[in-house]
N, C-alpha and C positions, 0 to 999 in steps of 0.2 A: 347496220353495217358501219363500222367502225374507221377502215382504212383502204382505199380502193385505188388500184394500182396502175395508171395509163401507160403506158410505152409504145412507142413504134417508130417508123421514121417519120424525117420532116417532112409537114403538109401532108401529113398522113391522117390531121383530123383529132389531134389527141386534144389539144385547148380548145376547140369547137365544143367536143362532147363533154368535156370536162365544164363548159360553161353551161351546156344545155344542163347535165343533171344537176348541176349547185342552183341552176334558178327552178329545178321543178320539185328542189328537195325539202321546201316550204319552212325551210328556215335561213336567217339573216345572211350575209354570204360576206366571207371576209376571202380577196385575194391574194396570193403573199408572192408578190413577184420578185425572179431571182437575177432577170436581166440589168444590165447597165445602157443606158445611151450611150456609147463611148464615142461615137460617128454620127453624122447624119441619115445613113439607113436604117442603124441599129435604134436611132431616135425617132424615127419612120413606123417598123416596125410595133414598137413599145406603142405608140398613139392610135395603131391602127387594132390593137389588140383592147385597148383601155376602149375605145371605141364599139367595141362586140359585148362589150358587158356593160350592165344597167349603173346609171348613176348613182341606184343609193347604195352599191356592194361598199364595201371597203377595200382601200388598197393599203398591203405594206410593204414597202421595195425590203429586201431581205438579201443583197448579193455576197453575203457571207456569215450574216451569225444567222441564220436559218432556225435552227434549235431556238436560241432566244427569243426570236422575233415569234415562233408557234406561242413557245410555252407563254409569252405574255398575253397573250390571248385567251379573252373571254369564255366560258362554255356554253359552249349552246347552236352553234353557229355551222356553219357547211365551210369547209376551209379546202381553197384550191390549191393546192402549192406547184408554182410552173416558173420555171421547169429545174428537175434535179441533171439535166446534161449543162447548165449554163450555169449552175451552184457549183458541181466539181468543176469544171474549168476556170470560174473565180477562186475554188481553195488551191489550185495547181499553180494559177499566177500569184499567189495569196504565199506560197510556198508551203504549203503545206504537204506532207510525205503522204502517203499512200493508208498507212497505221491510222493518222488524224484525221482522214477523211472518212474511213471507215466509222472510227471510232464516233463522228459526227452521225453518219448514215445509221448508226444503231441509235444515238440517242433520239436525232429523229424519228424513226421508228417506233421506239420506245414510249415518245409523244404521242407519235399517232393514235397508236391501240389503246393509249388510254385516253385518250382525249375523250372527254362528252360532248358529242356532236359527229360532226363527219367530217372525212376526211379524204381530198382526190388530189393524190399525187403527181406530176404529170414526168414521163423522163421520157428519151430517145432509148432509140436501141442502136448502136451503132454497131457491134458487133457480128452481123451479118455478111459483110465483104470482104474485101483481100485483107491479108494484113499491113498496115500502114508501113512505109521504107525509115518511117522517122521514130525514133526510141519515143520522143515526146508524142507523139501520136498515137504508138501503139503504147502509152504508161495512160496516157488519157482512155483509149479505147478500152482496156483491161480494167482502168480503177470504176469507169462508169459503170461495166458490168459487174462488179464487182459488188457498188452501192444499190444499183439496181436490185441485185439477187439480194442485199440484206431486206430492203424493204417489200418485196416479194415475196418473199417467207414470212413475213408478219401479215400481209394485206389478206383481208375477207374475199376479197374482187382483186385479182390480177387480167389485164387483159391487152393483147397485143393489137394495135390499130394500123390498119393496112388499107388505103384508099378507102376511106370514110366507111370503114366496114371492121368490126369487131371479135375478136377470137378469144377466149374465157382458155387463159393458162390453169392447167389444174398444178397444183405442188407436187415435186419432185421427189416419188419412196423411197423411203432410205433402204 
């Protein structure tokens, strides 16, 4: 399996499982985290996460060339990538249109499947509740889904995570 697709809400378990398979996938493990410390929770967070994974993983902070920061990477390896709802929100403050994030969301993609090695993507689903009263919220809400659905369509393994508990997305017939 090539590219394998996390989603669900938060604390719902998706970088838990995402860590348990990259350590039982018996190969070297590189994390590519999308987060910034911008505050002191958000710096809270970030240490309590780096904390759940094994010392010898690799980490590569990535909170905007995403693409680059894959393709520089070796083959071989189980590659985490966490999380794609905190990627689009730094291309959004990053100013980037909707077009450029997409067009990021294919190339990563693009990566994925062919990457040799493996590949767990991790994103939120946000898309699930009211719609947001703020244009920026529901442009953020829409573009996530958006990226979400591109890398879904390419992934082996899609699956939505729902209180530490797992649902296997089958692809959409045209």
């Amino acid at each position: 399996m090539t590219l394998a697709l996390l989603t669900g809400g938060a604390r719902s378990g998706k970088s838990a499982l995402a860590v348990r398979r990259a350590g039982r996938s018996g190969r070297p493990v590189v994390f590519v985290a999308t987060g910034q410390a911008r505050d002191e929770e958000m710096a809270d967070r970030i240490a309590r996460h780096r904390a759940e994974r094994p010392e010898e993983w690799d980490t590569v902070e990535a909170p905007l060339d995403l693409v680059g920061a894959c393709a520089a990477l070796e083959p071989g390896a189980c590659v985490v990538v966490d999380c794609l709802a905190l990627w689009v929100s730094n291309l959004m403050e990053h100013g980037d249109d909707e077009a450029t994030t997409l067009d990021r969301a294919r190339a990563l993609a693009g990566w994925a499947t062919a990457y040799r090695g493996a590949v767990v993507v991790v994103t939120n689903e946000v898309g699930l509740g009211i719609v947001p009263m703020h244009p920026v919220s529901r442009d953020y809400r829409d573009r996530l889904g958006r990226v979400n659905a591109v890398l879904a369509r390419e992934a082996d393994l899609a699956q939505l995570v729902v209180a530490g508990r797992t649902l296997t997305l089958d692809p959409l017939e045209d």
